[in-house]
C-alpha positions, 0 to 999 in steps of 0.5 A: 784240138784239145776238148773242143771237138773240132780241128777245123780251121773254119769252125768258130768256137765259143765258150759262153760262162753262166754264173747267175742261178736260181735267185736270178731268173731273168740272168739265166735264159741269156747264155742258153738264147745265144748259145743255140744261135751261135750253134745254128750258125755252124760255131762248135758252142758250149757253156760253161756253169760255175757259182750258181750256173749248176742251178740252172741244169738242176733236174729240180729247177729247171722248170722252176725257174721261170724267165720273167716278161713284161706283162706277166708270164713267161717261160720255163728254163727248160724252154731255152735249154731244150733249145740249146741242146738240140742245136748241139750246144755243150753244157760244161759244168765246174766240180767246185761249183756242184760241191758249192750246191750239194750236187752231183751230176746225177742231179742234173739233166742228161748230157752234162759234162763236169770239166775241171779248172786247167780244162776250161782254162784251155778250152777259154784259151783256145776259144774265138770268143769267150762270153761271160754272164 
């Protein structure tokens, strides 16, 4: 089984990767939209944020950062990973990646999970799909 949390046969796994942070707005609310569809369709979902992913679970930014529309306006992040959360999507987070930004897990929001490189390795390779943004 690994990290990923179910054995069942029939549970897809997906593993969503977020590269893009802060200076990216409009590349960040993705990941969370279709990580909480994928999880309300009953998949075993999680994403993984690495580069400047660990941006957008920053206590800091995450209302800060505002999803662009058309038009003017828009939404907070914390819209979308609110969402995620409550449909039980994982946030994984990459080490390398929080020491890049000068973070450490207290600085992010309740329920992230740091995972080293072998373990995302192996939860990539024992993923259905792999999705990377």
């Amino acid at each position: 089984m690994g990290l990923w949390k179910t054995n069942d046969p029939d549970t897809r796994k997906i593993l969503y990767i977020q590269t893009h942070g802060e200076k990216d707005p409009e590349r960040t609310a993705t990941p969370f939209f279709l990580a909480t569809a994928a999880a309300a369709m009953d998949n075993e979902v999680a994403i993984y944020f690495t580069m400047n992913g660990p941006q957008c679970l920053a206590k800091e930014n995450v209302d800060k950062i505002i999803i662009p529309r058309k038009g003017g306006g828009g939404k907070p992040l914390s819209f979308f990973v609110n969402q995620a959360q409550e449909a039980g999507v994982r946030f994984l987070v990459c080490q390398p990646s929080l020491d890049l930004h000068g973070y450490t897990l207290d600085d992010l929001i309740e329920g992230v999970e740091m995972i080293g490189g072998a373990a995302f390795n192996e939860m990539a390779c024992e993923a259905d799909a792999v999705i990377g943004f």
